[in-house]
C-alpha positions in Angstrom: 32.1 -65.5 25.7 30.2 -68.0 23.8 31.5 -71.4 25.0 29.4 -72.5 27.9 32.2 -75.0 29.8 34.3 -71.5 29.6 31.3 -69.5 30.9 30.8 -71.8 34.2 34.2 -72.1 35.1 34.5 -68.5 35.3 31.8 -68.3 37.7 33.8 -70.9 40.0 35.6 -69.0 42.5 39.0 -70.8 43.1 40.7 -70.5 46.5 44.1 -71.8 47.3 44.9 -73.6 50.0 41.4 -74.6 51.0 41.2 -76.6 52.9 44.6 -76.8 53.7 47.8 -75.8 52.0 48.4 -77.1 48.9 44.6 -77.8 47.8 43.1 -75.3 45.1 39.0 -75.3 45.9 36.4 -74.6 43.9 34.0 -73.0 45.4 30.4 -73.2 43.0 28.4 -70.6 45.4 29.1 -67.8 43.1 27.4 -70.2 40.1 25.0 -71.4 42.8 24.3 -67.4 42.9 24.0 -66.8 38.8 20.6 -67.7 37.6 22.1 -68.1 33.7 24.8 -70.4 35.4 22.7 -72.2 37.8 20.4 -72.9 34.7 22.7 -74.1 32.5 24.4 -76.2 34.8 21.4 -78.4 35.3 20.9 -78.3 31.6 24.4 -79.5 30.9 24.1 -82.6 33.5 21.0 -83.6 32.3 21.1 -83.4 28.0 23.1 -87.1 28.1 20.3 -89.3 30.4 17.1 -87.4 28.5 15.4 -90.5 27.4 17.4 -92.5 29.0 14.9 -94.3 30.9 15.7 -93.0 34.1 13.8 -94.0 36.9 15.3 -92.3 40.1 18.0 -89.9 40.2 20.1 -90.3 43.5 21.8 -87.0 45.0 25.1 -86.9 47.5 24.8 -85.2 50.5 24.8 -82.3 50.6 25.6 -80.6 47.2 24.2 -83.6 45.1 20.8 -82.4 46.9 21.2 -79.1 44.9 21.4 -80.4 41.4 20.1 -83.9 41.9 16.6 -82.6 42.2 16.8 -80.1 39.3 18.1 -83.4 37.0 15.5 -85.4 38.2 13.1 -82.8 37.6 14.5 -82.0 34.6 14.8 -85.5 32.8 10.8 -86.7 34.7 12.8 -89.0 37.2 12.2 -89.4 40.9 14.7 -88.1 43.5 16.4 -90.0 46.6 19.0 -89.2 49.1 22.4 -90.5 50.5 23.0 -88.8 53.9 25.5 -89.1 56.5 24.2 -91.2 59.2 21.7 -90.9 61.7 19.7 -88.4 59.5 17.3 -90.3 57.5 14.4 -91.0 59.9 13.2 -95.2 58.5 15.2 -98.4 58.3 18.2 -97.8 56.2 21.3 -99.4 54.6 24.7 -98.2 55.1 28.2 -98.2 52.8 31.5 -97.5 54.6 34.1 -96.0 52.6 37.9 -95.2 52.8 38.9 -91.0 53.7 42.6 -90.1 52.9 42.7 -90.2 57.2 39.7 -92.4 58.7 36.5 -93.2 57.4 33.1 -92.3 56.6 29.7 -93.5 56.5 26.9 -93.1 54.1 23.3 -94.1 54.4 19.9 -94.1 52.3 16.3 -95.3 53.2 16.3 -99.5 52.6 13.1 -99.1 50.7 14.9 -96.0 48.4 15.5 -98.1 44.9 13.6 -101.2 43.8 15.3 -103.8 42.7 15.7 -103.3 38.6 15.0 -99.1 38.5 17.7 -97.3 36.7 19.6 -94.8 38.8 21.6 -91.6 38.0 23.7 -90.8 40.5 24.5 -87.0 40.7 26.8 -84.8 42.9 29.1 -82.0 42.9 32.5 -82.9 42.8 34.2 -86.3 41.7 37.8 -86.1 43.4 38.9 -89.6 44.6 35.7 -91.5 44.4 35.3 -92.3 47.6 32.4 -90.5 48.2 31.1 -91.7 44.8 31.7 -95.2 44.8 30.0 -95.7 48.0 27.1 -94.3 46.7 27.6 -96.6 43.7 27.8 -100.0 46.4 24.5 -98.5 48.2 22.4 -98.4 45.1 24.1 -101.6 43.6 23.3 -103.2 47.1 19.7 -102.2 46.8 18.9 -104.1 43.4 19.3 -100.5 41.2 21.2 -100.6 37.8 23.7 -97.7 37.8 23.0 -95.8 34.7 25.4 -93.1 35.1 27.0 -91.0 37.1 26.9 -87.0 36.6 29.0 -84.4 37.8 29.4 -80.5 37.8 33.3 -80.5 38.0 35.8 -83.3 38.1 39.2 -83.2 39.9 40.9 -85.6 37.0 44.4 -85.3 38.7 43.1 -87.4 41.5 41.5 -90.1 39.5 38.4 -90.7 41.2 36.7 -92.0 37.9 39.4 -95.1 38.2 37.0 -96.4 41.6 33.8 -96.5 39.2 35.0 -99.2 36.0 32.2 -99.8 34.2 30.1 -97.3 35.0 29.4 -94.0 32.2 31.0 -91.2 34.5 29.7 -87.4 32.8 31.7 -84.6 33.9 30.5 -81.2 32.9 34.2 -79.4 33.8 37.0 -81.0 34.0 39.6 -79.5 35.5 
């Protein structure tokens, strides 16, 4: 098997009716777990913003820790977090966003971006956006120019790219 987008997905596990019925998961441990996969992964997020001028690349909690670091390492960019609240130990900024029932919070250090630096934002899974476009508004709200957004899989069904107009969304698999 030649074609690497056919060579990743067959190192996602998929488990049905995770986590409830109805919902197929994707569960990346096993690529997590594959050092060729793992590697190439990283590769295949970071090709498009090589020499892109990034500045920081900003990782979701928690998966977005995993391969926001290896982009940023791999493309000579700094690394920042968005964590759920009450983990980030200075002053920070917050971003409240919609959950198919409730809410949920996102925060990031208030001295994180400087006003101007072009961000990547990076994280596992784009499914409705919610997740992403709060992360999005929190970098936004901190002066940063969005210069993309990077994911390993995107959930296109569910349309999550539709909450981020404007902004260059890269999807290694689509499913």
């Amino acid at each position: 098997m030649t074609d690497p987008i056919a060579r990743l997905k067959n190192l996602i596990r998929e488990i049905p009716d995770f986590p409830k019925p109805g919902v197929m998961f994707r569960d990346i441990t096993p690529l997590l777990a594959h050092p060729g996969g793992l590697a190439m992964s990283i590769e295949l997020l970071a090709n498009p913003y090589r020499g892109q001028g990034i500045d920081i690349v900003v990782g979701a909690e928690s998966r977005g820790f995993i391969f926001g670091t290896a982009v940023a390492c791999a493309i000579s960019a700094g690394f920042q977090l968005v964590r759920k609240p009450k983990k980030l130990p200075f002053k920070t900024v917050s971003q409240t966003y919609d959950l198919e029932y409730g809410t949920d919070t996102l925060e990031m250090h208030a001295d994180a971006i400087l006003p101007g630096q072009r961000v990547l934002i990076i994280d596992d899974v784009l499914a409705t956006g919610g997740t992403m476009k709060a992360c999005v508004d929190l970098v936004k709200g901190l002066g940063g120019h969005i210069a993309g957004v990077a994911v390993l899989i995107e959930l296109e069904g569910l349309k999550g790219r539709s909450r981020l107009p404007g902004i260059e969304v890269h999807a290694v698999l689509p499913y």
